[in-house]
C-alpha positions as CSV (number, residue, x, y, z in Angstrom):
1,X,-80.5,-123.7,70.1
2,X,-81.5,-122.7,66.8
3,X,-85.5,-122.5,65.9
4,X,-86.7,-124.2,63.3
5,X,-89.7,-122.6,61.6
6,X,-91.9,-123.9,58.9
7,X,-93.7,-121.7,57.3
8,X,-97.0,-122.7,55.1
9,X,-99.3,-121.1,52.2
10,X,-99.3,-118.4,49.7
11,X,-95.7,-117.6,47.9
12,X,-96.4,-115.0,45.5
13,X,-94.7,-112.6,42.7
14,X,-95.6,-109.0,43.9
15,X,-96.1,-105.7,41.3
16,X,-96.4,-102.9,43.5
17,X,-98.3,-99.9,41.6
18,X,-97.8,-96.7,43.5
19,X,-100.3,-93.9,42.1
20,X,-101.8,-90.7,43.0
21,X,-104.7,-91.8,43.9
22,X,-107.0,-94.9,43.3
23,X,-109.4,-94.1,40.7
24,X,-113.0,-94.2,40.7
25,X,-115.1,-96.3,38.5
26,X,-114.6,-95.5,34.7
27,X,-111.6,-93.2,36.3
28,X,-108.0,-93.2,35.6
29,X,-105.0,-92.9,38.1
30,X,-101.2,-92.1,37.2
31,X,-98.8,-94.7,38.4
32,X,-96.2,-92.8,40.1
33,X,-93.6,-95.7,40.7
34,X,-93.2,-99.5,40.1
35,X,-91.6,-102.5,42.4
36,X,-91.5,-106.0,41.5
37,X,-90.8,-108.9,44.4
38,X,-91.4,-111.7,45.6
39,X,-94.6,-111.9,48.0
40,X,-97.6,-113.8,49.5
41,X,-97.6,-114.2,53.9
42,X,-95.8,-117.4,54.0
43,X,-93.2,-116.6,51.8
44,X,-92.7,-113.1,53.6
45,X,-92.9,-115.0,56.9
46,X,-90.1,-117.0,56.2
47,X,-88.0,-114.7,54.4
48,X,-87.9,-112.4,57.5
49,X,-87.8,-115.0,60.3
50,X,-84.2,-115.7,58.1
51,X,-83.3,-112.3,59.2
52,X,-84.3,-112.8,62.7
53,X,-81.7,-115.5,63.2
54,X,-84.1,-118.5,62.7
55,X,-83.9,-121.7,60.3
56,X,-87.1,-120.8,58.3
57,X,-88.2,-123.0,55.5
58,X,-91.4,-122.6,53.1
59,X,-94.3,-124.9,52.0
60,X,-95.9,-123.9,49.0
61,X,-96.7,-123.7,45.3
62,X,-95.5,-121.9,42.3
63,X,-95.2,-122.4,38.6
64,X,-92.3,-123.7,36.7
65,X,-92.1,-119.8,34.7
66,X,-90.5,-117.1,35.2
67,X,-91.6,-115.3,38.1
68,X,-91.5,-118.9,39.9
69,X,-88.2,-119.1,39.2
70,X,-87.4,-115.7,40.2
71,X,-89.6,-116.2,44.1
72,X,-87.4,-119.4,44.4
73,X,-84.0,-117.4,43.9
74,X,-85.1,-114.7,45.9
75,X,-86.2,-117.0,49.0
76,X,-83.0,-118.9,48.6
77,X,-80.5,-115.9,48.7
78,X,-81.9,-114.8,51.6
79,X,-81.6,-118.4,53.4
80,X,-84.6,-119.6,53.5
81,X,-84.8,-123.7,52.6
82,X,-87.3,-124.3,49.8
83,X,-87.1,-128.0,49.4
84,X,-90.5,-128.5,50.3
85,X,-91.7,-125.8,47.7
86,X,-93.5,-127.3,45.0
87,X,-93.3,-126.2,41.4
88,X,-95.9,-127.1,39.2
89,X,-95.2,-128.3,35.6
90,X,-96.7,-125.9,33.3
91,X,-98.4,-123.8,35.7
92,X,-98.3,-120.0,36.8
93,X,-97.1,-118.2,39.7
94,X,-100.0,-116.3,41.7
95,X,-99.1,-113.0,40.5
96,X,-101.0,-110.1,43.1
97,X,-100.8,-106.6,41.6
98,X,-100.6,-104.1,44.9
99,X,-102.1,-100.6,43.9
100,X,-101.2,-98.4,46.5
101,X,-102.7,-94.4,46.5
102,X,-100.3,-91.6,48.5
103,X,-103.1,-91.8,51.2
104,X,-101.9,-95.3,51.9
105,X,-105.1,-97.3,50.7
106,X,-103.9,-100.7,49.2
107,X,-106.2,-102.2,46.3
108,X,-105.3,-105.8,45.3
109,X,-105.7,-107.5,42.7
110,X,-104.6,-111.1,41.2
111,X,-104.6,-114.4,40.1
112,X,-104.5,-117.7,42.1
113,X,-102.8,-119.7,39.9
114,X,-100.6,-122.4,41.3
115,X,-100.7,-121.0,44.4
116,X,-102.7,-123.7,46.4
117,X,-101.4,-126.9,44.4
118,X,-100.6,-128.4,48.1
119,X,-103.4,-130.6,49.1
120,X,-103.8,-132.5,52.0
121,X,-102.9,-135.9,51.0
122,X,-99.5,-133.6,49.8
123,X,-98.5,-133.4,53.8
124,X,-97.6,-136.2,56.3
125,X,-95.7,-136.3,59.6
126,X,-92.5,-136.5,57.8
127,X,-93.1,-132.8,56.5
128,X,-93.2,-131.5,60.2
129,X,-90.6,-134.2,61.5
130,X,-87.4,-131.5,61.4
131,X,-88.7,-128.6,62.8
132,X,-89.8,-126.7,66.0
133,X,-93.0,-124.5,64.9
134,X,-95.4,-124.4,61.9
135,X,-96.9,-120.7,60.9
136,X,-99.6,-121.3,58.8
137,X,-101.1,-118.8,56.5
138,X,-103.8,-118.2,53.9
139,X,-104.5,-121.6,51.4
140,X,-106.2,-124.3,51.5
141,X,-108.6,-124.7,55.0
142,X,-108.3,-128.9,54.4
143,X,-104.6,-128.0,54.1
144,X,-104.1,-125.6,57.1
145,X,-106.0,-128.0,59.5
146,X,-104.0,-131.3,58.3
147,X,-100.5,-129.4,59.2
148,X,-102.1,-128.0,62.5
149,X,-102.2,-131.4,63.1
150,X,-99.6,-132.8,61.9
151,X,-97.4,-130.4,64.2
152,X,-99.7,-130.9,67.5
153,X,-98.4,-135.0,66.8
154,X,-95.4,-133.7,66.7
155,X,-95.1,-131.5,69.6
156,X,-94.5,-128.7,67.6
157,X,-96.3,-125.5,67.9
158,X,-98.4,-123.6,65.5
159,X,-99.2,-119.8,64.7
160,X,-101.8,-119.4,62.5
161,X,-102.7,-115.8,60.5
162,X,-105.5,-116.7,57.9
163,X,-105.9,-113.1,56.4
164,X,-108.1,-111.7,53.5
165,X,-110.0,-114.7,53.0
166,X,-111.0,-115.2,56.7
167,X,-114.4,-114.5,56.4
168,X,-115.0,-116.2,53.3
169,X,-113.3,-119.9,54.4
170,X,-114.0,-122.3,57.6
171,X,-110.6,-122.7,59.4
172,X,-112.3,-123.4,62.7
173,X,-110.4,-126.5,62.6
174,X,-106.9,-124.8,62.2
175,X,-108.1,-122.0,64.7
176,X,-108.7,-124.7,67.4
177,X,-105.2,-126.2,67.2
178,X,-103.5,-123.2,66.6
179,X,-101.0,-122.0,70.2
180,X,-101.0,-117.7,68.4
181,X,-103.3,-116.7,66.4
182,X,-102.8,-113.6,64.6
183,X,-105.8,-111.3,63.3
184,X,-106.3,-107.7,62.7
185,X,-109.2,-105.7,64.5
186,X,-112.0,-106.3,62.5
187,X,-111.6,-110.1,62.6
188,X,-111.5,-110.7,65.9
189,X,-114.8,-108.6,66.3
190,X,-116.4,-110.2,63.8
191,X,-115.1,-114.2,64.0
192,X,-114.3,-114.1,67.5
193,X,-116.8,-112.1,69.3
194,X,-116.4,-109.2,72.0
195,X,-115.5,-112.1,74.7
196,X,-112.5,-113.5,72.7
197,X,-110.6,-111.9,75.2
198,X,-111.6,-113.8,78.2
199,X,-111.7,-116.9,76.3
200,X,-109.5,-117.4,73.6
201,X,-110.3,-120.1,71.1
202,X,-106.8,-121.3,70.5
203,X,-105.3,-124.3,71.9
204,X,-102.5,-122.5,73.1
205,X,-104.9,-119.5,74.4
206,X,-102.6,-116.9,72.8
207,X,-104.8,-114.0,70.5
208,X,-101.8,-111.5,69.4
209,X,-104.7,-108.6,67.4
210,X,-102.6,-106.0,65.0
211,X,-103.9,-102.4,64.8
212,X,-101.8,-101.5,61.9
213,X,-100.3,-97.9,63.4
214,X,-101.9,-98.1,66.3
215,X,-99.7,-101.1,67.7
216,X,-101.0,-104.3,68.8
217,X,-102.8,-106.3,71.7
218,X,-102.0,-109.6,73.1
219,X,-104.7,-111.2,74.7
220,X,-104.4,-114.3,77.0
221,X,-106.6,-116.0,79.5
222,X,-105.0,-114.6,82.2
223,X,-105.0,-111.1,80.6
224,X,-103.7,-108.5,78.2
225,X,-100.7,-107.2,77.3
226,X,-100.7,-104.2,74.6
227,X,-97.8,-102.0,72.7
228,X,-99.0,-98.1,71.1
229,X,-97.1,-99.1,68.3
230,X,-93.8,-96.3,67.1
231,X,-94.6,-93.1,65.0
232,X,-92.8,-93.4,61.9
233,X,-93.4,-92.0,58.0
234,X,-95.3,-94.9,56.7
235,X,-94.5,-95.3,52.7
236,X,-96.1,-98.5,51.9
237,X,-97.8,-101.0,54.9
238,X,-98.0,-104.1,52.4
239,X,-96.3,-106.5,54.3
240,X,-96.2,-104.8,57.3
241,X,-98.6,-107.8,59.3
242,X,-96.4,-110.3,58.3
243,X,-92.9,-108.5,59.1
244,X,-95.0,-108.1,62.6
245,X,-96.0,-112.0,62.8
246,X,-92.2,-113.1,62.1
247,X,-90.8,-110.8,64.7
248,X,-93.3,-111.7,67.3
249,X,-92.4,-115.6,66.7
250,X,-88.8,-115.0,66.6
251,X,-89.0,-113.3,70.1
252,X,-92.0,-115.3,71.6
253,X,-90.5,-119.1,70.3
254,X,-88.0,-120.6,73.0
255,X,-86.2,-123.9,73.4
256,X,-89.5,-125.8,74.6
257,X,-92.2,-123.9,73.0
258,X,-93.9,-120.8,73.4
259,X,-92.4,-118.9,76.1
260,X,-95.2,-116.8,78.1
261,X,-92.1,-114.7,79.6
262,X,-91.4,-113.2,76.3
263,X,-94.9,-111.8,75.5
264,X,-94.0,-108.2,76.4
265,X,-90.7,-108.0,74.6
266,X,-91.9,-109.6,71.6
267,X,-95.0,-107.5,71.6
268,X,-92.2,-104.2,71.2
269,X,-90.1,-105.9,68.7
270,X,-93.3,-107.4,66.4
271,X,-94.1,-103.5,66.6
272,X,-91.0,-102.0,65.0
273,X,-90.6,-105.2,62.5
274,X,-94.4,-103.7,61.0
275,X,-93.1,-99.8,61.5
276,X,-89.7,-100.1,59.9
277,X,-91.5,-102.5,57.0
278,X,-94.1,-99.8,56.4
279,X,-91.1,-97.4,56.0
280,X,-90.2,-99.0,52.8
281,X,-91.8,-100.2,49.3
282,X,-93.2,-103.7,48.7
283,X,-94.2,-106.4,50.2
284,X,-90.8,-108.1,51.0
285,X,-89.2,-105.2,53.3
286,X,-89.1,-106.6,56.8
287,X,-86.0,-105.4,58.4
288,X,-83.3,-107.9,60.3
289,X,-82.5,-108.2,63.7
290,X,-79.8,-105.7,63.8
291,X,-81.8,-103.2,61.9
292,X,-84.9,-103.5,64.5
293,X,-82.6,-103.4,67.6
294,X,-81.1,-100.2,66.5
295,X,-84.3,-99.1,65.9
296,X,-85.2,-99.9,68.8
297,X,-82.4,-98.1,70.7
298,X,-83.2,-94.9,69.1
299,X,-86.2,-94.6,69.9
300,X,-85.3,-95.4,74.0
Protein backbone atom coordinates (compact mmCIF):
# COMPACT_ATOMS: atom_id res chain seq x y z
CA UNK A 1 0.00 0.00 0.00
CA UNK A 2 1.24 3.19 -0.92
CA UNK A 3 1.50 6.15 1.90
CA UNK A 4 -0.05 9.09 1.42
CA UNK A 5 1.70 12.10 2.99
CA UNK A 6 0.63 15.67 3.31
CA UNK A 7 2.92 17.81 4.02
CA UNK A 8 2.12 21.51 5.49
CA UNK A 9 3.88 25.10 5.81
CA UNK A 10 6.75 27.04 4.60
CA UNK A 11 7.76 26.49 0.61
CA UNK A 12 10.47 28.74 0.01
CA UNK A 13 13.15 29.91 -2.83
CA UNK A 14 16.65 29.19 -1.25
CA UNK A 15 20.08 31.41 -2.18
CA UNK A 16 22.72 29.62 -0.55
CA UNK A 17 25.90 32.02 0.05
CA UNK A 18 28.88 29.99 0.85
CA UNK A 19 31.78 32.34 2.24
CA UNK A 20 34.92 32.23 4.13
CA UNK A 21 33.73 33.18 7.03
CA UNK A 22 30.66 35.14 8.53
CA UNK A 23 31.72 38.55 9.10
CA UNK A 24 31.54 40.57 12.01
CA UNK A 25 29.70 43.75 12.53
CA UNK A 26 30.78 46.53 10.02
CA UNK A 27 32.93 43.40 8.50
CA UNK A 28 32.99 42.01 5.14
CA UNK A 29 33.14 38.27 4.03
CA UNK A 30 33.97 36.76 0.43
CA UNK A 31 31.32 34.59 -1.03
CA UNK A 32 33.01 31.64 -2.14
CA UNK A 33 30.15 29.87 -4.11
CA UNK A 34 26.35 30.47 -4.97
CA UNK A 35 23.25 27.80 -5.19
CA UNK A 36 19.83 28.72 -5.92
CA UNK A 37 16.73 26.11 -5.01
CA UNK A 38 13.81 25.61 -3.97
CA UNK A 39 13.36 25.39 0.08
CA UNK A 40 11.40 25.91 3.26
CA UNK A 41 10.69 22.33 5.65
CA UNK A 42 7.48 21.44 4.17
CA UNK A 43 8.47 21.77 0.80
CA UNK A 44 11.84 19.81 1.50
CA UNK A 45 9.69 17.30 3.41
CA UNK A 46 7.71 16.47 0.61
CA UNK A 47 10.13 16.61 -2.06
CA UNK A 48 12.18 13.83 -0.27
CA UNK A 49 9.37 11.67 1.02
CA UNK A 50 8.90 11.48 -3.22
CA UNK A 51 12.15 9.92 -3.17
CA UNK A 52 11.43 7.53 -0.46
CA UNK A 53 8.71 5.84 -2.46
CA UNK A 54 5.71 7.84 -0.86
CA UNK A 55 2.68 9.88 -2.48
CA UNK A 56 3.72 13.28 -0.95
CA UNK A 57 1.77 16.33 -1.69
CA UNK A 58 2.38 20.09 -0.24
CA UNK A 59 0.15 22.69 1.42
CA UNK A 60 1.34 26.08 1.17
CA UNK A 61 1.88 29.51 -0.21
CA UNK A 62 3.90 31.25 -2.85
CA UNK A 63 3.66 34.15 -5.16
CA UNK A 64 2.49 34.22 -8.66
CA UNK A 65 6.51 35.54 -9.81
CA UNK A 66 9.16 34.13 -10.68
CA UNK A 67 10.77 32.21 -8.11
CA UNK A 68 7.04 30.86 -7.36
CA UNK A 69 6.90 29.58 -10.43
CA UNK A 70 10.21 28.16 -10.43
CA UNK A 71 9.38 26.11 -6.50
CA UNK A 72 6.18 24.88 -8.29
CA UNK A 73 8.25 23.32 -11.30
CA UNK A 74 10.75 22.10 -9.13
CA UNK A 75 8.27 20.20 -6.60
CA UNK A 76 6.43 18.86 -9.62
CA UNK A 77 9.41 17.24 -11.50
CA UNK A 78 10.22 15.50 -8.69
CA UNK A 79 6.58 14.09 -8.10
CA UNK A 80 5.35 15.79 -5.64
CA UNK A 81 1.29 16.84 -6.09
CA UNK A 82 0.94 20.64 -5.57
CA UNK A 83 -2.70 21.04 -6.11
CA UNK A 84 -3.36 22.25 -2.87
CA UNK A 85 -0.37 24.97 -3.15
CA UNK A 86 -1.72 28.22 -3.18
CA UNK A 87 -0.35 31.09 -5.34
CA UNK A 88 -1.13 34.34 -4.45
CA UNK A 89 -2.00 37.04 -6.98
CA UNK A 90 0.59 39.65 -6.98
CA UNK A 91 2.50 38.42 -4.11
CA UNK A 92 6.19 37.20 -3.44
CA UNK A 93 7.72 34.12 -2.77
CA UNK A 94 9.49 33.88 0.80
CA UNK A 95 12.88 34.17 -0.44
CA UNK A 96 15.54 32.95 2.72
CA UNK A 97 19.13 33.81 1.84
CA UNK A 98 21.42 30.84 3.63
CA UNK A 99 24.98 32.27 4.51
CA UNK A 100 26.99 29.54 5.29
CA UNK A 101 30.93 30.04 6.66
CA UNK A 102 33.60 26.86 5.96
CA UNK A 103 33.19 26.22 9.73
CA UNK A 104 29.62 25.16 9.01
CA UNK A 105 27.77 28.09 10.89
CA UNK A 106 24.52 28.85 8.95
CA UNK A 107 23.22 32.62 9.15
CA UNK A 108 19.65 33.17 7.68
CA UNK A 109 18.19 35.74 6.50
CA UNK A 110 14.69 36.54 4.66
CA UNK A 111 11.48 37.71 3.88
CA UNK A 112 8.02 36.18 4.73
CA UNK A 113 6.19 37.17 2.02
CA UNK A 114 3.41 34.90 0.84
CA UNK A 115 4.56 32.36 2.75
CA UNK A 116 1.73 32.02 5.39
CA UNK A 117 -1.29 33.06 3.06
CA UNK A 118 -3.01 29.70 4.33
CA UNK A 119 -5.33 30.53 7.20
CA UNK A 120 -7.46 28.46 9.01
CA UNK A 121 -10.74 29.04 7.55
CA UNK A 122 -8.38 27.94 4.18
CA UNK A 123 -8.44 24.11 5.58
CA UNK A 124 -11.46 21.68 6.10
CA UNK A 125 -11.84 17.89 6.27
CA UNK A 126 -11.83 17.63 2.63
CA UNK A 127 -8.04 18.84 2.58
CA UNK A 128 -7.05 15.73 4.80
CA UNK A 129 -9.89 13.33 3.19
CA UNK A 130 -7.17 11.50 0.60
CA UNK A 131 -4.37 10.90 2.54
CA UNK A 132 -2.68 8.78 5.34
CA UNK A 133 -0.43 11.28 7.54
CA UNK A 134 -0.10 15.12 7.89
CA UNK A 135 3.62 16.58 8.70
CA UNK A 136 3.22 19.77 9.77
CA UNK A 137 5.93 22.45 9.85
CA UNK A 138 6.68 26.01 10.73
CA UNK A 139 3.42 28.67 9.77
CA UNK A 140 0.78 29.76 11.09
CA UNK A 141 0.09 28.22 15.01
CA UNK A 142 -4.07 28.77 14.20
CA UNK A 143 -3.10 26.86 11.02
CA UNK A 144 -0.92 24.03 12.39
CA UNK A 145 -3.56 23.26 15.18
CA UNK A 146 -6.76 23.36 12.71
CA UNK A 147 -4.86 20.47 10.33
CA UNK A 148 -3.80 18.54 13.65
CA UNK A 149 -7.14 18.34 13.83
CA UNK A 150 -8.51 18.00 10.97
CA UNK A 151 -6.32 14.70 10.55
CA UNK A 152 -7.00 13.25 14.20
CA UNK A 153 -11.04 13.35 12.62
CA UNK A 154 -9.79 11.67 10.11
CA UNK A 155 -7.73 9.02 11.51
CA UNK A 156 -4.80 10.13 10.08
CA UNK A 157 -1.66 10.65 11.88
CA UNK A 158 0.38 13.70 12.37
CA UNK A 159 4.23 14.62 12.80
CA UNK A 160 4.80 17.82 13.71
CA UNK A 161 8.60 19.81 13.48
CA UNK A 162 7.90 23.53 14.33
CA UNK A 163 11.54 24.77 13.99
CA UNK A 164 13.20 28.35 14.32
CA UNK A 165 10.23 29.97 15.48
CA UNK A 166 9.40 27.51 18.30
CA UNK A 167 10.16 29.65 21.06
CA UNK A 168 8.64 32.62 19.77
CA UNK A 169 4.87 30.96 18.73
CA UNK A 170 2.25 28.89 21.03
CA UNK A 171 1.72 25.48 19.14
CA UNK A 172 0.84 23.77 22.38
CA UNK A 173 -2.30 23.03 20.61
CA UNK A 174 -0.59 21.24 17.54
CA UNK A 175 2.08 19.69 20.01
CA UNK A 176 -0.86 17.93 21.95
CA UNK A 177 -2.35 16.30 18.82
CA UNK A 178 0.67 15.66 17.24
CA UNK A 179 1.63 11.14 17.21
CA UNK A 180 6.05 12.38 16.40
CA UNK A 181 7.25 15.25 17.21
CA UNK A 182 10.40 16.33 15.93
CA UNK A 183 12.82 18.87 17.87
CA UNK A 184 16.45 19.50 18.08
CA UNK A 185 18.31 19.40 21.60
CA UNK A 186 17.91 22.67 22.73
CA UNK A 187 14.08 22.61 22.32
CA UNK A 188 13.21 19.87 24.02
CA UNK A 189 15.28 21.25 27.04
CA UNK A 190 13.84 24.31 26.92
CA UNK A 191 9.86 23.62 25.85
CA UNK A 192 9.67 20.28 27.11
CA UNK A 193 11.57 20.09 30.31
CA UNK A 194 14.23 17.47 31.58
CA UNK A 195 11.14 14.91 32.19
CA UNK A 196 9.91 14.99 28.54
CA UNK A 197 11.29 11.77 28.35
CA UNK A 198 9.17 9.92 30.77
CA UNK A 199 6.27 11.67 29.68
CA UNK A 200 5.93 12.81 26.31
CA UNK A 201 3.42 15.48 25.47
CA UNK A 202 2.33 14.12 22.16
CA UNK A 203 -0.77 12.30 21.60
CA UNK A 204 0.91 9.61 20.06
CA UNK A 205 3.77 9.72 22.87
CA UNK A 206 6.56 9.60 20.19
CA UNK A 207 9.57 12.52 20.90
CA UNK A 208 12.22 11.66 17.84
CA UNK A 209 15.24 14.67 19.28
CA UNK A 210 17.97 15.44 16.34
CA UNK A 211 21.56 16.00 17.45
CA UNK A 212 22.73 17.26 14.12
CA UNK A 213 26.16 14.90 13.87
CA UNK A 214 25.76 13.42 16.86
CA UNK A 215 22.70 11.21 15.67
CA UNK A 216 19.36 11.23 17.25
CA UNK A 217 17.17 9.97 20.16
CA UNK A 218 13.81 8.60 20.17
CA UNK A 219 12.02 8.86 23.24
CA UNK A 220 8.79 6.93 24.10
CA UNK A 221 6.89 6.21 27.20
CA UNK A 222 8.05 2.97 27.54
CA UNK A 223 11.71 4.10 26.79
CA UNK A 224 14.54 5.23 24.43
CA UNK A 225 15.91 4.26 21.53
CA UNK A 226 19.08 6.24 20.10
CA UNK A 227 21.42 6.09 16.78
CA UNK A 228 25.37 7.84 17.09
CA UNK A 229 24.61 9.16 13.86
CA UNK A 230 27.51 8.16 10.65
CA UNK A 231 30.83 10.14 10.20
CA UNK A 232 30.80 11.69 7.04
CA UNK A 233 32.49 15.27 5.44
CA UNK A 234 29.68 17.51 6.14
CA UNK A 235 29.56 20.39 3.29
CA UNK A 236 26.52 22.17 4.06
CA UNK A 237 23.72 20.83 6.96
CA UNK A 238 20.88 23.21 5.63
CA UNK A 239 18.27 20.81 5.16
CA UNK A 240 19.77 18.14 6.81
CA UNK A 241 16.62 18.02 9.75
CA UNK A 242 14.20 17.83 7.30
CA UNK A 243 15.93 15.05 4.88
CA UNK A 244 16.11 13.30 8.61
CA UNK A 245 12.19 13.90 9.34
CA UNK A 246 11.13 12.46 5.84
CA UNK A 247 13.28 9.41 6.14
CA UNK A 248 12.16 8.61 9.64
CA UNK A 249 8.31 8.91 8.40
CA UNK A 250 8.93 6.90 5.36
CA UNK A 251 10.38 4.06 7.56
CA UNK A 252 8.20 4.59 10.74
CA UNK A 253 4.54 5.08 8.65
CA UNK A 254 2.86 1.56 7.96
CA UNK A 255 -0.49 0.40 6.63
CA UNK A 256 -2.42 1.42 9.90
CA UNK A 257 -0.43 4.10 11.30
CA UNK A 258 2.63 4.47 13.12
CA UNK A 259 4.32 1.30 13.47
CA UNK A 260 6.22 1.09 17.02
CA UNK A 261 8.27 -2.01 15.33
CA UNK A 262 9.99 0.20 12.98
CA UNK A 263 11.40 2.75 15.55
CA UNK A 264 14.93 1.31 15.42
CA UNK A 265 15.32 0.93 11.72
CA UNK A 266 13.95 4.20 10.96
CA UNK A 267 16.03 5.80 13.57
CA UNK A 268 19.36 4.37 11.25
CA UNK A 269 17.82 5.32 7.99
CA UNK A 270 16.50 9.19 9.32
CA UNK A 271 20.39 9.17 10.23
CA UNK A 272 22.03 8.70 6.83
CA UNK A 273 19.03 10.72 5.07
CA UNK A 274 20.57 13.97 7.43
CA UNK A 275 24.49 12.65 6.73
CA UNK A 276 24.27 12.12 3.06
CA UNK A 277 22.08 15.68 2.83
CA UNK A 278 24.88 17.42 4.74
CA UNK A 279 27.30 15.98 2.19
CA UNK A 280 25.89 18.21 -0.40
CA UNK A 281 24.99 22.02 -1.09
CA UNK A 282 21.51 23.51 -0.41
CA UNK A 283 18.68 22.97 1.14
CA UNK A 284 16.95 20.60 -1.27
CA UNK A 285 19.68 17.60 -1.30
CA UNK A 286 18.06 14.71 0.55
CA UNK A 287 19.13 11.58 -1.03
CA UNK A 288 16.52 8.69 -2.39
CA UNK A 289 15.96 5.42 -1.19
CA UNK A 290 18.39 3.67 -3.29
CA UNK A 291 21.05 6.25 -2.58
CA UNK A 292 20.56 5.81 1.46
CA UNK A 293 20.43 1.97 1.23
CA UNK A 294 23.66 1.80 -0.48
CA UNK A 295 24.84 4.05 1.91
CA UNK A 296 23.84 2.20 4.19
CA UNK A 297 25.46 -1.03 3.02
CA UNK A 298 28.77 0.49 2.93
CA UNK A 299 29.01 1.45 5.90
CA UNK A 300 27.94 -2.38 7.40
Amino acid sequence: MTRRVLAAGHVNWDVTLRVDALPDPDGEARIESQHTAGGGSAANVAASLAGHDVDASILGSVGDDENGLLVRRELAEVGVDTDRLRVVDDGETSVKYLVVAASGQVMVLGNDGANEAVHPDDVDAGTVADVDHVHLTSQRPETAARLARLAADADATVSFDPGRRLDSRDFSATIERADVLFLNGREAASVLGSEYANAPPTRGGLVVVKHGARGATVHKSTGSYEHPGFDVDAVDTTGAGDAFAAGFLAVVLGDAGIDADRIERALEYANACGALAATSEGARTAPTRPEVEAFLEQRY
